[in-house]
C-alpha positions as a Markdown table, in Angstrom:
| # | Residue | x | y | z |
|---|---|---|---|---|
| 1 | Unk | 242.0 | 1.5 | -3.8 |
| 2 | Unk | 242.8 | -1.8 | -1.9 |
| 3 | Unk | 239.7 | -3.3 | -3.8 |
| 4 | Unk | 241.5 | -3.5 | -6.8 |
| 5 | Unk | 244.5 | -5.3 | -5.3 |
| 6 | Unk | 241.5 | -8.1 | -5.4 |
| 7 | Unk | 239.6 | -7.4 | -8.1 |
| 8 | Unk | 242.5 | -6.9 | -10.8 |
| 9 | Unk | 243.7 | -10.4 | -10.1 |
| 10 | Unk | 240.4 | -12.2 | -10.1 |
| 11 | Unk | 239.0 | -10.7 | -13.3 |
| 12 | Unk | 242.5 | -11.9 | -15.0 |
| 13 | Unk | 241.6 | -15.4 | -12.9 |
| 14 | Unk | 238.2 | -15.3 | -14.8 |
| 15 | Unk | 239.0 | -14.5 | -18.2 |
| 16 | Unk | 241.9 | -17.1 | -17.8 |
| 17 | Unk | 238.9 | -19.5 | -16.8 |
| 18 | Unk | 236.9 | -18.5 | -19.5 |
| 19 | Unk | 239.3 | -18.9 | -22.6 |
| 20 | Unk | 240.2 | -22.4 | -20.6 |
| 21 | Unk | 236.4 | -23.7 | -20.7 |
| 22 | Unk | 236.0 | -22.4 | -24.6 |
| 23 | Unk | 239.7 | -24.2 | -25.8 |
| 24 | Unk | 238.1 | -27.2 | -23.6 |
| 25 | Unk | 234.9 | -27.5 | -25.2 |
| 26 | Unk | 236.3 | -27.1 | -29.0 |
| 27 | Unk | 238.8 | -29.7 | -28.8 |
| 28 | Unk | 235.9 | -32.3 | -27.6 |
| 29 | Unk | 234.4 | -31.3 | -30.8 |
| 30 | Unk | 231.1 | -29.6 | -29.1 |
| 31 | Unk | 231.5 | -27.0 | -32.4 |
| 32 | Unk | 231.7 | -29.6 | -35.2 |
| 33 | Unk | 228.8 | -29.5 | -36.7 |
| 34 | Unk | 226.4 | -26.2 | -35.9 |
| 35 | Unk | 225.0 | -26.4 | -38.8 |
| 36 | Unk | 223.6 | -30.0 | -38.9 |
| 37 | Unk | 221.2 | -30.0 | -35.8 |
| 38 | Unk | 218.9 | -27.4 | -37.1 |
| 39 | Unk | 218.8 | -28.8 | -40.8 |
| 40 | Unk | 217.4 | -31.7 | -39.5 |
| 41 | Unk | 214.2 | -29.9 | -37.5 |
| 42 | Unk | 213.5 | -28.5 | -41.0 |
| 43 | Unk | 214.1 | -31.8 | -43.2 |
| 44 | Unk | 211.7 | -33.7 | -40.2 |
| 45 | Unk | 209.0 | -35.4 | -42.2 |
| 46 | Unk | 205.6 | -35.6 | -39.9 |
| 47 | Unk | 203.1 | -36.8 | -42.9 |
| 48 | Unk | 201.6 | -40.3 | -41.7 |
């Protein structure tokens, strides 16, 4: 029982870290363009 006195608060601490990193990483645009990247592999012309 005195485990979840510890483990209670650091799960919440994690998810709170979690959600933190995602909101981070959208707002420096690292989802703008998902699409793009692998269009290009496709459209990559290797004829000489």
């Amino acid at each position: 029982m005195e485990a979840l006195y510890l483990l209670i608060p650091l799960s919440i601490l994690i998810v709170f870290l979690a959600i933190w990193i995602f909101f981070r990483a959208s707002d420096s645009g690292q989802f703008d363009d998902l699409k793009g990247p692998g269009d290009r592999i496709l459209q990559d012309d290797d004829s000489p």
